[in-house]
C-alpha positions in Angstrom: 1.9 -19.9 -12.8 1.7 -16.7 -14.4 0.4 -13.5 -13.2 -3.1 -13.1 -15.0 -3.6 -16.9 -13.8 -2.4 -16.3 -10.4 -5.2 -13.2 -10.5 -8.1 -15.5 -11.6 -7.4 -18.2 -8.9 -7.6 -14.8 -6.2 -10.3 -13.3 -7.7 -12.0 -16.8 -7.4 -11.0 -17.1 -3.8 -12.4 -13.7 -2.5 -15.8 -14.5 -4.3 -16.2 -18.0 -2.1 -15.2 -16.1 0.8 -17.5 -12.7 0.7 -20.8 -13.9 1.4 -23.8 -12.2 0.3 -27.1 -12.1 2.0 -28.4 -8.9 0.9 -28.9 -7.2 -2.2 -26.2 -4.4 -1.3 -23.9 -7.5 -0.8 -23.8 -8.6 -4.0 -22.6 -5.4 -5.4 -20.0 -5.2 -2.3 -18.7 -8.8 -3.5 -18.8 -7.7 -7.2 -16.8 -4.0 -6.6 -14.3 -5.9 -4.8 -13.8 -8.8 -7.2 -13.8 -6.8 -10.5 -12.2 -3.7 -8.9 -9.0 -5.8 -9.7 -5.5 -4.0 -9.3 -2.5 -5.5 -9.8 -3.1 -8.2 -7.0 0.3 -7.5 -5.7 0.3 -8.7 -2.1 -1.5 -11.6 -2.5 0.9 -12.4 -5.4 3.8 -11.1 -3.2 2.5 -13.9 -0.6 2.2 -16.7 -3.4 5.4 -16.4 -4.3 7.1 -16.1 -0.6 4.7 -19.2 0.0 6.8 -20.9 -3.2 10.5 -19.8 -2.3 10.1 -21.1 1.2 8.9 -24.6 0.1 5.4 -24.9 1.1 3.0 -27.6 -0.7 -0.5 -26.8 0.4 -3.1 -24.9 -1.2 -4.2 -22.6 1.9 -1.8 -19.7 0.2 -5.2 -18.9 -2.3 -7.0 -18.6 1.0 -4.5 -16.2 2.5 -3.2 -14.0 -0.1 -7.4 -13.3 -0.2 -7.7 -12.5 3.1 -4.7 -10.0 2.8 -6.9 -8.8 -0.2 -9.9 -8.5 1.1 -8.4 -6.7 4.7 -7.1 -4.0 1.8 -10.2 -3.6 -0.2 -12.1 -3.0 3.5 -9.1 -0.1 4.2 -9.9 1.8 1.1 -13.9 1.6 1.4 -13.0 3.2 4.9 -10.7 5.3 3.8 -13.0 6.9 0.5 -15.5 7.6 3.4 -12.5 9.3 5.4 -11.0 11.5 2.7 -15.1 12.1 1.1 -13.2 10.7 -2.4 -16.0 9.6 -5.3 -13.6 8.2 -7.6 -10.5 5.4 -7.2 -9.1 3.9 -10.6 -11.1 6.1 -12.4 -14.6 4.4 -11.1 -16.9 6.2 -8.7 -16.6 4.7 -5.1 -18.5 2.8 -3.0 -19.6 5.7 -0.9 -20.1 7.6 -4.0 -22.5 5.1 -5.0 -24.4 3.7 -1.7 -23.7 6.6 0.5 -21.0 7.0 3.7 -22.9 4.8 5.5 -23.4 1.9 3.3 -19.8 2.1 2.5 -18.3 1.6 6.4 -20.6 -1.0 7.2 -19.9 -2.9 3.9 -16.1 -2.6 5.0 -16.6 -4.5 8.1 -18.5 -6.7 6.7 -15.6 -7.5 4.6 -13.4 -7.7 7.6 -15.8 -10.3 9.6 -16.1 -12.2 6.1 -12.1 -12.3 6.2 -12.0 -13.3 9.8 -14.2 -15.9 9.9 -12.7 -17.8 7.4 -9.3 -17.3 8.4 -10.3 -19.3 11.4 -11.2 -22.7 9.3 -7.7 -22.7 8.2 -4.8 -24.8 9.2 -2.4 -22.5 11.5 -5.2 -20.1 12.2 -3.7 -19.2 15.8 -0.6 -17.0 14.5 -2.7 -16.1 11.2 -5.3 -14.4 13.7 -2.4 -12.6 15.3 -0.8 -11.5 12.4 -3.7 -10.2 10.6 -5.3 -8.6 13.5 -1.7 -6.7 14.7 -2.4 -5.4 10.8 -6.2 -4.2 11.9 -4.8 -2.4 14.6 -2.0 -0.6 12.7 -4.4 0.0 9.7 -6.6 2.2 12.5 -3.4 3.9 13.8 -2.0 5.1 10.6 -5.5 6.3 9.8 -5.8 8.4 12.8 -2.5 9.5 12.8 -2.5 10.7 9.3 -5.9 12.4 9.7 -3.7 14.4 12.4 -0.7 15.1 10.2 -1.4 14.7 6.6 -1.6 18.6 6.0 0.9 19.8 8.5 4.2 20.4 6.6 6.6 20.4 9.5 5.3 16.5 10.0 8.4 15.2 11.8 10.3 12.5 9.7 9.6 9.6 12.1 5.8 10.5 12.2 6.2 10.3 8.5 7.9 6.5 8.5 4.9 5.2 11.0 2.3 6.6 8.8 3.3 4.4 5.4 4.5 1.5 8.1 0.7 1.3 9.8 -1.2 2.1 6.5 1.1 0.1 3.7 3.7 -1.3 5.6 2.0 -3.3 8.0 0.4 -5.7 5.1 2.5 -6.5 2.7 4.9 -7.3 5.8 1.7 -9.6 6.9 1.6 -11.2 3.5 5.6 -12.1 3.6 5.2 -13.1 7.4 2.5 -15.3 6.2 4.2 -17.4 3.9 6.5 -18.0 6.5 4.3 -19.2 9.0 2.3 -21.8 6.4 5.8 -23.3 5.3 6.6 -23.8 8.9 9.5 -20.9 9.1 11.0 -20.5 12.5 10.7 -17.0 14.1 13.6 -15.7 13.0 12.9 -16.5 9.2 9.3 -15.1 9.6 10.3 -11.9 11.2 12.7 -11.7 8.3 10.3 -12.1 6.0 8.0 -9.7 7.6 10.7 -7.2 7.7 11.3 -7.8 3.8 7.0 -7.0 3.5 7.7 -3.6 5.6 10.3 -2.2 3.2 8.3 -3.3 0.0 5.1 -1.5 1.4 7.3 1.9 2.2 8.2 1.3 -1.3 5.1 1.2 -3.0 4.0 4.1 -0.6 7.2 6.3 -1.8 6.8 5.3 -5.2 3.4 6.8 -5.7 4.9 9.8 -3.4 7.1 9.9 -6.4 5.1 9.5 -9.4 2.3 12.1 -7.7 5.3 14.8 -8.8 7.0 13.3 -11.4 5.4 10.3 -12.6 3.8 10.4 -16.6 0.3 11.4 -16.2 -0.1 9.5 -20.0 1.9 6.5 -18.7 0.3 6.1 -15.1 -3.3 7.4 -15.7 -3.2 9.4 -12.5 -3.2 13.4 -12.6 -0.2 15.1 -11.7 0.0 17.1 -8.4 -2.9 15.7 -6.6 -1.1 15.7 -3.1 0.2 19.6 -3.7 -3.3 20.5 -4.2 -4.5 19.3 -1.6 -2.0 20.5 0.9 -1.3 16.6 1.8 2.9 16.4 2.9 4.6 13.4 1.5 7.8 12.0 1.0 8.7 14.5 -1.5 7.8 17.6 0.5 9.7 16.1 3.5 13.0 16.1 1.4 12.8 19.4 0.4 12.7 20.4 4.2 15.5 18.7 4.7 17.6 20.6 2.1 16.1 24.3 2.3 17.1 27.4 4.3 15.5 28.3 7.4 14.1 31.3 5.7 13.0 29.0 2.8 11.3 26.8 5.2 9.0 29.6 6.4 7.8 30.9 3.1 7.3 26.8 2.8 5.0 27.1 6.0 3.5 30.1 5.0 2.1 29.6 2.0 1.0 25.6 2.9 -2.2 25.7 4.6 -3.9 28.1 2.2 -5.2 26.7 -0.9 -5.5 30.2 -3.1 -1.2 30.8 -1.5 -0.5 27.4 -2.7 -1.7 27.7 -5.9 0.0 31.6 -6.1 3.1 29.8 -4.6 3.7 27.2 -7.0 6.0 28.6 -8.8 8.7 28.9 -5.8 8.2 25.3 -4.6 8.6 23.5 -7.9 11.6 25.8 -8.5 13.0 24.4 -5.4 12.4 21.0 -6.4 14.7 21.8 -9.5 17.4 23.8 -7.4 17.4 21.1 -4.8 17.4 18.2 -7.2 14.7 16.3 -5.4 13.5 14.2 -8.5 17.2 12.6 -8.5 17.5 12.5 -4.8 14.1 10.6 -4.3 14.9 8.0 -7.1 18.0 7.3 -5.6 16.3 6.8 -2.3 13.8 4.1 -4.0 16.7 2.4 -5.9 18.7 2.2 -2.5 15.9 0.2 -0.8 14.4 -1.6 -4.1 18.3 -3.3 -4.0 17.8 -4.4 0.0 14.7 -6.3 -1.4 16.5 -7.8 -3.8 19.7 -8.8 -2.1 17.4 -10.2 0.4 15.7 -12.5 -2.1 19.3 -13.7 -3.7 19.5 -15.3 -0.3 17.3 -18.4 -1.7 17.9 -20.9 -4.4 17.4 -19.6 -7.9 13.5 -20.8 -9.3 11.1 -19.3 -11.1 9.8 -17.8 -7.7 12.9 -15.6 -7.4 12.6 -14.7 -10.5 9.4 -13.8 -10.6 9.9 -12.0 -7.1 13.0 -10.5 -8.9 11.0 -9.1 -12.0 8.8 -7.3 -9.9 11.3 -5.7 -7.9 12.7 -4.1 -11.1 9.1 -2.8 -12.3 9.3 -0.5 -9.1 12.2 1.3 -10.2 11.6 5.1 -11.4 14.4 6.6 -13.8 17.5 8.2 -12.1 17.9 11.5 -14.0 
């Protein structure tokens, strides 16, 4: 089944399970069904569900649920950071107000919830997915405490992207394993395996907010600089400047107008330090765990699909 199918059959499944008995409802069910994306943890859970040998059909039902748990994050989330547009369409809170916005996000939530108790194995399901909820709230709280501080310790850092990426693709992989019957030790492998792909994808867009093609990825350049948010990038370059470096780093952080008049000296210390290279190299590093971890299971077109993707992630080593 290819991708584009594989989409359909999700978007089908989230519009059977987001009810909608009010008028705002409907355009809740209809912003998170053709909002789209790439669909990539639900996928990521198909093909988990496929390489570990499961038969049924309850992976549509949840790889949604992973889905819709997401698209509730980011309607909190928009409200959070006040943002009015995501994929270049004006958000939910942009369009129905703060308020609307939150309360259509746990309605999401209870709509995911309640159906995830019909299914088969719903027991460990429930305590997958709400461990997830709780780490969701954490890394929210946590990064509304250190997103803008630039001596954010490393660690701090790593629980961030764990709670708010981490956490659910490594509930989608953890998944699988529990529908196909998986003992504990091949679920918390697979979970593990979720983990590191999510602090992927987080790094990755770390990466392409510097040095990503703005013509290529449809996303302005420098967003996170601009804003004074600290990222895997920034973190780096801590790592490899001077002491006195570091304070004219700290100095000219916090305010806007010295950022902006500063600009100059930090990118030039991206070049000098060769972050770019340094960063890639980091992604490549952990994009091969993935994949050495999924050569452990009989070649089939799940692997290779699995495999595929794994490569898309990589950025160009220059």
């Amino acid at each position: 089944m290819n991708r584009n199918s594989l989409s359909r059959q999700f978007n089908d499944k989230l519009d059977e399970i987001i009810g909608e008995d009010l008028p705002l409802l409907k355009k809740v069910k209809k912003f998170v069904v053709s909002s789209g994306g790439k669909r990539i943890r639900p996928i990521t859970h198909y093909y988990f569900s496929m390489m570990l040998g499961y038969k049924g059909r309850e992976w549509a039902d949840v790889g949604a649920i992973g889905e819709i748990i997401h698209a509730a994050s980011l309607l909190h989330d928009d409200v959070i950071d006040d943002a009015g547009i995501r994929r270049g369409k004006p958000t939910m809170n942009a369009l129905f107000g703060n308020k609307s916005s939150i309360l259509s996000g746990d309605f999401l939530l209870a709509c995911g919830l309640e159906h995830l108790m019909k299914l088969p194995m719903s027991g460990p399901l429930l305590m997958i997915f709400t461990r997830v909820l709780r780490e969701l709230s954490t890394g929210e709280l946590l990064q509304m405490q250190w997103e803008s501080d630039v001596k954010i310790p490393d660690p701090m850092y790593e629980r961030i992207i764990h709670c708010k990426t981490g956490s659910l693709f490594g509930a989608m992989t953890e998944s699988a394993a529990v529908l196909s019957g998986s003992g504990a030790d091949e679920a918390a492998r697979c979970r593990q395996f979720g983990e590191i792909m999510g602090r992927v994808f987080q790094i990755r867009d770390d990466f392409i907010d510097y040095f990503g093609d703005e013509s290529a990825n449809g996303k302005e350049l420098f967003q996170d600089y601009r804003r004074g948010i600290v990222t895997r990038p920034v973190i780096l370059l801590r790592k490899e400047i001077s002491f006195r470096e570091k304070k004219a780093l700290e100095d000219m952080w916090n305010t806007p107008a010295r950022r902006l008049s500063g600009q100059d000296m930090f990118f030039g210390l991206f070049e000098k330090k060769n972050i770019r290279k340094k960063l890639a190299v980091e992604l490549e590093t952990e994009i091969h765990k993935l994949m050495h971890f999924v050569r452990g299971y009989s070649k089939s077109q799940y692997t290779d699909d699995l495999m595929e993707a794994l490569r898309a992630l990589m950025v160009p080593v220059q």
